[in-house]
ROTORDO-457361 format. One record per residue (C-alpha): residue number from 1; residue in one letter; x, y, z. Coordinates in steps of 0.5 Angstrom, whole numbers, plus 500, padded with zeros to 3 digits. Each point is the difference from the previous one (the first is absolute). Example, Ala and Ser with C-alpha at 12.3 -4.5 7.8 and 13.67 -1.06 7.14 Angstrom:
REM ROTORDO-457361
num | residuo | u | v | w
1 | a | 525 | 491 | 516
2 | s | 502 | 507 | 498
REM end
This chain:
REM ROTORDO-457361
num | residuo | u | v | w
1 | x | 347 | 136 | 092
2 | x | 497 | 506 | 499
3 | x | 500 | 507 | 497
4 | x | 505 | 504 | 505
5 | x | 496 | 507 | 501
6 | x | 503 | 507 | 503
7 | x | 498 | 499 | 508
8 | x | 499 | 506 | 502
9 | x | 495 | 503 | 494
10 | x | 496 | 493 | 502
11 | x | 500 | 503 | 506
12 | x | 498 | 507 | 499
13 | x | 494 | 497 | 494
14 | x | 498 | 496 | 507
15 | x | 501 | 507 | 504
16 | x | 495 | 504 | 495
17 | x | 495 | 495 | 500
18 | x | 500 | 498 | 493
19 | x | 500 | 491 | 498
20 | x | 507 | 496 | 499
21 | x | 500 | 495 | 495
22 | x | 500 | 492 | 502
23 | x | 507 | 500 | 497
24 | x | 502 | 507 | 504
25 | x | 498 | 496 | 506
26 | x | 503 | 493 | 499
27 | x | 507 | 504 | 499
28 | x | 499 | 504 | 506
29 | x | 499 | 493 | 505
30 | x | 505 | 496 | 496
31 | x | 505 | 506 | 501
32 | x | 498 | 500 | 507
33 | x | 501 | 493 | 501
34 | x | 507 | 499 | 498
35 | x | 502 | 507 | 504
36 | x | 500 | 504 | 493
37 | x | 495 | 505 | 503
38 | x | 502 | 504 | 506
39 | x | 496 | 499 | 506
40 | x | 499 | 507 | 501
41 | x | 497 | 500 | 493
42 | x | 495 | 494 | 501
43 | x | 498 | 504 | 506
44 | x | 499 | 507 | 497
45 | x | 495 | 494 | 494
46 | x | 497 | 498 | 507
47 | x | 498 | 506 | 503
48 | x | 498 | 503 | 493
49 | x | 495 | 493 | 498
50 | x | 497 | 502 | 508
51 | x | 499 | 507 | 498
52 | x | 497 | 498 | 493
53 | x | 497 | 495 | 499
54 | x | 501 | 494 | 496
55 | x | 495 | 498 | 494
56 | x | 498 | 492 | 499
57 | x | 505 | 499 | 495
58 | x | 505 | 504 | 504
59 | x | 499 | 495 | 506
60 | x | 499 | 494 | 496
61 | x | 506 | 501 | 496
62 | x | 504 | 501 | 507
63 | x | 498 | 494 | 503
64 | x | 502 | 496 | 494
65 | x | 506 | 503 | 500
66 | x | 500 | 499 | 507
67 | x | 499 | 492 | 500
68 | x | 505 | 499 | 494
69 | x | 506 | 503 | 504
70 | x | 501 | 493 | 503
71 | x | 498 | 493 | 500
72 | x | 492 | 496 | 500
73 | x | 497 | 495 | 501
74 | x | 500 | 496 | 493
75 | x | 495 | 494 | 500
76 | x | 501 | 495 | 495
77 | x | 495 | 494 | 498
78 | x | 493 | 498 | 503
79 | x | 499 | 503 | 507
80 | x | 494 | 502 | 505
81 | x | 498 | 508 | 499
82 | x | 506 | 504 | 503
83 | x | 496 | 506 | 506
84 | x | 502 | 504 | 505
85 | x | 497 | 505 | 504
86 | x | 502 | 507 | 503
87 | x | 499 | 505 | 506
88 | x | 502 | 507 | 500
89 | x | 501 | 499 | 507
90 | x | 495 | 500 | 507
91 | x | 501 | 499 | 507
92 | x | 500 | 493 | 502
93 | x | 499 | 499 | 493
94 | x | 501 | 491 | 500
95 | x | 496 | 498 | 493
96 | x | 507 | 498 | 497
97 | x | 502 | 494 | 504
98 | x | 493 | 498 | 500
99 | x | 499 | 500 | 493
100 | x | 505 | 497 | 497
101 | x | 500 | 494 | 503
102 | x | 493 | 500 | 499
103 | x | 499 | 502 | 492
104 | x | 506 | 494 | 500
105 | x | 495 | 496 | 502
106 | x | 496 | 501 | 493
107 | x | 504 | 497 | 494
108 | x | 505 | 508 | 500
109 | x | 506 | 501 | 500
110 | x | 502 | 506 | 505
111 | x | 507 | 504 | 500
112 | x | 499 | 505 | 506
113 | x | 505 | 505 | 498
114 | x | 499 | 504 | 507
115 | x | 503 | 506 | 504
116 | x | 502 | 502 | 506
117 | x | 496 | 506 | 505
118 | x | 502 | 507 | 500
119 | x | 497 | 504 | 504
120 | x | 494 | 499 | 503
121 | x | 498 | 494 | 497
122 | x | 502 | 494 | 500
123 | x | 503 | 495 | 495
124 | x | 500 | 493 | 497
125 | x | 507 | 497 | 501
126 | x | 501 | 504 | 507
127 | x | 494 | 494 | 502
128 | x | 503 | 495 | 496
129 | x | 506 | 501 | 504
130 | x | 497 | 500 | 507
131 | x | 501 | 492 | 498
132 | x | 506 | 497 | 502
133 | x | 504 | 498 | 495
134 | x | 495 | 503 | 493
135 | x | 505 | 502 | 495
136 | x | 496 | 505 | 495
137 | x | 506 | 502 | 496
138 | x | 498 | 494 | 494
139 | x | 504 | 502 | 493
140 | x | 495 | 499 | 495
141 | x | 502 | 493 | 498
142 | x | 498 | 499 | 508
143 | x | 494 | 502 | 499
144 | x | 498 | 497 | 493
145 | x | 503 | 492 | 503
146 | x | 496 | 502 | 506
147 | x | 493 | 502 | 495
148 | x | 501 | 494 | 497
149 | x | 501 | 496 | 507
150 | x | 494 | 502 | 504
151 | x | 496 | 506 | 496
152 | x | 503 | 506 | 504
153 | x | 506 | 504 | 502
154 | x | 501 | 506 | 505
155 | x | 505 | 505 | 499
156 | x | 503 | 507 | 499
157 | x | 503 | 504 | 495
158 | x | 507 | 497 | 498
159 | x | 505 | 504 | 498
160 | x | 499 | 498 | 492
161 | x | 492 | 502 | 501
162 | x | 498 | 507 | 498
163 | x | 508 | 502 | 501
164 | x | 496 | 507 | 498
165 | x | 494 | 500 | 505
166 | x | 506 | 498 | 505
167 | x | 504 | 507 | 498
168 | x | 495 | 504 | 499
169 | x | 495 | 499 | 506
170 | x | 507 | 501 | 505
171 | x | 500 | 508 | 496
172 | x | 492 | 501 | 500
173 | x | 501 | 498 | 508
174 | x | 505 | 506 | 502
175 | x | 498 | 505 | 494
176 | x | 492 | 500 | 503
177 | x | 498 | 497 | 494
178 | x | 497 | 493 | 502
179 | x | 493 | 503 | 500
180 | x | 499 | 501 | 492
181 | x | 495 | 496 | 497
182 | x | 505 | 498 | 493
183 | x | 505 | 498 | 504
184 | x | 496 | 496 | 505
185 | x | 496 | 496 | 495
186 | x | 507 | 499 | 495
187 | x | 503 | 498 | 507
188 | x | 495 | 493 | 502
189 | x | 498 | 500 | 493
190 | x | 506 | 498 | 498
191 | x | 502 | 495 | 505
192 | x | 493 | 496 | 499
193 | x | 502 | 500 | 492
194 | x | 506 | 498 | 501
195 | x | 497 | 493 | 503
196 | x | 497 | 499 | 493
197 | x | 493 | 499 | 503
198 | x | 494 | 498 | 496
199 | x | 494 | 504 | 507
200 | x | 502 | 505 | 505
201 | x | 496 | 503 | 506
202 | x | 502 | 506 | 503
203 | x | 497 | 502 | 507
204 | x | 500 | 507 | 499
205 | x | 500 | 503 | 507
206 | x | 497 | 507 | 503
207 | x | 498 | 503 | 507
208 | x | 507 | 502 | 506
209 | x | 502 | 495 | 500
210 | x | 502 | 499 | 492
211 | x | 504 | 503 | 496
212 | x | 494 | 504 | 496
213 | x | 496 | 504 | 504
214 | x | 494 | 500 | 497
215 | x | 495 | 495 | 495
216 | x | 502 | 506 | 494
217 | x | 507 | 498 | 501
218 | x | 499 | 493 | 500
219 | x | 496 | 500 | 493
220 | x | 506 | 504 | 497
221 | x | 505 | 496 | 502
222 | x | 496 | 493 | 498
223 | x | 498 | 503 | 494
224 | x | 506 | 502 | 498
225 | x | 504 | 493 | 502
226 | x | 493 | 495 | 496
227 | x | 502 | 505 | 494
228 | x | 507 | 498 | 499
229 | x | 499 | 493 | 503
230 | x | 495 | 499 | 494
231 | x | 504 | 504 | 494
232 | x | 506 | 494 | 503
233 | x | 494 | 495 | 498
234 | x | 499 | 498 | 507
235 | x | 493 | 500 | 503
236 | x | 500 | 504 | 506
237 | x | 494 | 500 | 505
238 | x | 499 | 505 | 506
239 | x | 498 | 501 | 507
240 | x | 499 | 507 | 503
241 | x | 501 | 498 | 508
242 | x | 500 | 504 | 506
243 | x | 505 | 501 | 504
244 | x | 498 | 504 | 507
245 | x | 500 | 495 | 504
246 | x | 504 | 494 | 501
247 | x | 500 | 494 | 496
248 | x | 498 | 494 | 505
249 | x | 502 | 500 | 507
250 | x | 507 | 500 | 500
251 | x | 506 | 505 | 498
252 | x | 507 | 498 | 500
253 | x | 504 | 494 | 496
254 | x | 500 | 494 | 504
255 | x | 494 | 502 | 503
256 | x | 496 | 501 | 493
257 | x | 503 | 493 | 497
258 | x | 497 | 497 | 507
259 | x | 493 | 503 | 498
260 | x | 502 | 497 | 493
261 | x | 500 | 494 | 502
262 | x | 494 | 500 | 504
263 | x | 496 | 503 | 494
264 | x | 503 | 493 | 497
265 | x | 498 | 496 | 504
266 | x | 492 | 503 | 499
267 | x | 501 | 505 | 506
268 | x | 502 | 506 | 500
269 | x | 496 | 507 | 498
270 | x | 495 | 501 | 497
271 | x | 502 | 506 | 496
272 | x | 507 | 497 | 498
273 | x | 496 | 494 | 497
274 | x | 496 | 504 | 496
275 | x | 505 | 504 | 496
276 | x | 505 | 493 | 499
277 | x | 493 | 496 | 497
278 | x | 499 | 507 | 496
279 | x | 506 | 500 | 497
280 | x | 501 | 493 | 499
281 | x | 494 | 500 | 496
282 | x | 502 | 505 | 496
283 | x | 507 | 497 | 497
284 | x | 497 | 493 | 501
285 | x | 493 | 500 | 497
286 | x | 498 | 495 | 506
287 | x | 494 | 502 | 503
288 | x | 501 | 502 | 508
289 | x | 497 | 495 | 503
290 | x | 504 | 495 | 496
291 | x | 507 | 503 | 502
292 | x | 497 | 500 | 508
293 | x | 499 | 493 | 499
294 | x | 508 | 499 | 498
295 | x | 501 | 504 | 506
296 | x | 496 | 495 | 505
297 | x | 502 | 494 | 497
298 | x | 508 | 502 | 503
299 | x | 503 | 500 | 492
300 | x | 501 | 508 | 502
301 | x | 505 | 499 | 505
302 | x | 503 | 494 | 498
303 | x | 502 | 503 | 494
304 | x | 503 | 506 | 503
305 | x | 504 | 494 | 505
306 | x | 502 | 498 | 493
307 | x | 502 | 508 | 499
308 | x | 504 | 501 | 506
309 | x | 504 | 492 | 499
310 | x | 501 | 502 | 493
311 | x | 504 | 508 | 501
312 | x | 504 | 497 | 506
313 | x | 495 | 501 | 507
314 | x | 498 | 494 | 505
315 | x | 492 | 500 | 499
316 | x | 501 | 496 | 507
317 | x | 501 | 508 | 504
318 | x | 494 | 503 | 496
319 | x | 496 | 499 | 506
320 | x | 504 | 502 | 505
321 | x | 502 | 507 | 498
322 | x | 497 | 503 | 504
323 | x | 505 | 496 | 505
324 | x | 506 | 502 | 496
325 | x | 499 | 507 | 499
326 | x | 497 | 502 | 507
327 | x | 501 | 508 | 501
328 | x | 502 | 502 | 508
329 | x | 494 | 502 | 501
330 | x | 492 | 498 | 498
331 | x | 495 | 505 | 503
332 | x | 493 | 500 | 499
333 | x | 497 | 507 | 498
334 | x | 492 | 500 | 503
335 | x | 495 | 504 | 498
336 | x | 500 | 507 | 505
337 | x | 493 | 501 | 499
338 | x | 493 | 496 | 497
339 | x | 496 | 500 | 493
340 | x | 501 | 500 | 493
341 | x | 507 | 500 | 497
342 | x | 499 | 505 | 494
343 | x | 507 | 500 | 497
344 | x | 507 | 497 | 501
345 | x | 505 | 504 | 497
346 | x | 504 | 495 | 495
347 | x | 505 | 507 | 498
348 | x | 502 | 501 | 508
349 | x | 500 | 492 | 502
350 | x | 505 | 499 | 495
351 | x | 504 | 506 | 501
352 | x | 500 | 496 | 508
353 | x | 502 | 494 | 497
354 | x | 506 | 503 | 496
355 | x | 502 | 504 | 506
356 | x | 501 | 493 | 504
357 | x | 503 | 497 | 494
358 | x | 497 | 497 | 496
359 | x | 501 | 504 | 494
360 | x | 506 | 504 | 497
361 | x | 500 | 506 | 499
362 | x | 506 | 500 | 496
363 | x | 501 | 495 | 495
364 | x | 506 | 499 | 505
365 | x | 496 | 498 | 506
366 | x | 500 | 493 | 503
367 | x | 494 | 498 | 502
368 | x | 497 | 496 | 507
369 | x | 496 | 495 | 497
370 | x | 497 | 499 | 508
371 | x | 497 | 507 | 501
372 | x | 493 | 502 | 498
373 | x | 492 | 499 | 501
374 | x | 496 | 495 | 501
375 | x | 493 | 499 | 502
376 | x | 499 | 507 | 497
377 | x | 492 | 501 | 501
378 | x | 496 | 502 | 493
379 | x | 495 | 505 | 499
380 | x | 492 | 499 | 501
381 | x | 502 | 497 | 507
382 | x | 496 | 501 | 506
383 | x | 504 | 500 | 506
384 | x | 501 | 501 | 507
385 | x | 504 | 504 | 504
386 | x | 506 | 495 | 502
387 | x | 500 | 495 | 494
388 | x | 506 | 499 | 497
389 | x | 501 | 505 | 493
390 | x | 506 | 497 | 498
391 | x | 508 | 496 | 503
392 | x | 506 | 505 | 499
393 | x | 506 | 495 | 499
394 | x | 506 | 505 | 501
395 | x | 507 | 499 | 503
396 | x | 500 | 506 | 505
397 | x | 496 | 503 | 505
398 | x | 500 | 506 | 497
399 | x | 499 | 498 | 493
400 | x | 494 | 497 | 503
401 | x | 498 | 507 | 502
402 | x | 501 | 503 | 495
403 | x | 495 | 494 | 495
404 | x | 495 | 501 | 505
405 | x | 499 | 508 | 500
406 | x | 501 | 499 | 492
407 | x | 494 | 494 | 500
408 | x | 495 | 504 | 504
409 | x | 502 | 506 | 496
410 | x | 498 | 495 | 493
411 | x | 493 | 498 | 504
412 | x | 494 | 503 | 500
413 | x | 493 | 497 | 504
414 | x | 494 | 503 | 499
REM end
């Protein structure tokens, strides 16, 4: 327990610009955590931490704070190096379920500690879920037992995980403080720490389709993550990626663990491979061509069977989903005119996406695992005039129409 501090002289110490103090920021979460500090007061703190700032310190001391607030990961004895990877969030954004099989391939263990989409971008455990039957709501010692069965766990945020992320990032959501640099390296920061990990990679991502619009902002925001990872003794590696246009050729949960799947096999897209082989290699130490060897040789897609089987879905139905979720209505999307395609918006094709859907704009909403992209073309393509730009799946006509003005807005041919 730590020393109690009068919580409105932290506040207006924060409001003034000046430095708070390890203990001052512990006692804030802790009172926070334990619903002694108001909800109105912790959102006057997080407006006064988005108008000034936070130093290093500062933001170390409020992840550390952050991540003894609940349970962690705790590892006891000999065992392969703990890792994991995080995105801040792209459109078509598939690495993770690619990835964690994959680097559970290579003598790793890996708990997956996910979230779901908000916005225009998607999330890890909506996918997951478009399985029938997969059950992402694992207890720590669910995951643990899991680890030590097959090197991989895949999961959301349990109640115990974090409690104070969970509680501040619901305040930051409707006071219009998401967008706040501290707060936004405390909040993954201490999610990823709380899994006891020895390497993380974070993707970093930037462009329309992204929550950082711009490359400066990226390398802030990793900047500020890699700094407070290594103060926890972490060692922490970044990738700055752009995110204007989508990644892969489809958008939409079931859709994009289809092309999962395919990358699995050793098809799929190129760009999509690219990046799974580049972080791979990152939290690893294998080099590329070893990691595309595992994946050709059938060990990645068996090892993510064995993740379906073991968190309660049937591997059986992974490669007819696209039979189980079947929107009402799939249309091909074809090319009004010939040339070069020149961009391809990632920013409106995920808004087209969350508007059929696929995505929540609330943390409330339900999302439809069966509407999306697929076959979405890519930049630097030459096309004809009538060639196929990507399949719109919808559940109406109207919601068809609407995907398809919205797609022909995103793209532009040269």
């Amino acid at each position: 327990m730590s020393e109690h501090f009068h919580v409105p002289s932290l506040i207006v110490k924060k409001r003034e610009g000046l430095e708070l103090a390890k203990e001052e920021i512990r006692s804030l979460i802790e009172g926070f955590t334990r619903g002694d500090v108001a909800d109105a007061q912790m959102s006057a703190f997080a407006m006064a931490v988005y108008f000034r700032g936070m130093t290093a310190a500062e933001t170390a001391a409020l992840t550390y704070a952050m991540l003894e607030s609940g349970e962690r990961f705790a590892f006891q004895g000999e065992h392969p190096p703990v890792v994991d990877k995080h995105s801040t969030g792209g459109i078509g954004d598939k690495v993770s379920l690619i990835l964690a099989p994959l680097v559970a391939c290579c003598d790793c263990w890996i708990p997956m500690v996910s979230g779901r989409g908000l916005g225009i971008t998607g999330g890890t455990l909506d996918k997951l879920e478009s399985i029938p039957g997969f059950r992402v709501n694992l207890s720590i010692d669910e995951a643990m037992r899991q680890l030590e069965r097959i090197q991989v766990a895949m999961m959301g945020q349990t109640e115990q995980f974090c409690p104070a992320d969970k509680k501040l990032y619901a305040l930051r959501d409707v006071t219009g403080t998401v967008p706040s640099i501290p707060l936004i390296t405390a909040s993954i920061m201490s999610k990823k720490l709380a899994e006891s990990l020895d390497r993380l990679v974070l993707d970093v991502k930037y462009g329309s389709g992204a929550f950082m619009k711009t490359r400066e902002q990226a390398i802030v925001l990793a900047d500020a993550m890699v700094a407070v990872g290594r103060e926890m003794g972490v060692e922490v590696s970044t990738e700055l990626n752009a995110m204007n246009e989508p990644l892969g050729h489809a958008v939409g949960n079931a859709l994009e663990v289809i092309e999962s799947l395919e990358i699995m096999q050793g098809r799929g897209p190129k760009d999509l491979l690219a990046l799974v082989l580049s972080q791979a290699e990152k939290i690893t130490k294998i080099p590329q061509d070893q990691l595309l060897t595992k994946i050709q040789s059938g060990a990645v897609i068996e090892k993510f069977k064995s993740i379906v089987s073991q968190q309660g879905g049937d591997s059986k139905q992974l490669f007819a989903l696209s039979d189980i979720h079947r929107a009402a209505v799939i249309r091909e999307l074809r090319s009004e005119a010939g040339g070069t395609v020149t961009a391809f918006d990632a920013g409106i094709v995920g808004q087209s996406a969350l508007e059929l859907g696929a995505g929540r704009a609330r943390s409330s909403d339900p999302v439809d695992f069966a509407v999306g992209f697929d076959r979405l073309i890519k930049t630097g393509v030459c096309l004809e005039r009538g060639d196929v730009i990507a399949r719109i799946h919808a559940q109406s006509e109207s919601a068809a129409n609407r995907a398809e003005q919205q797609l022909r807005q995103a793209l532009m041919i040269s």
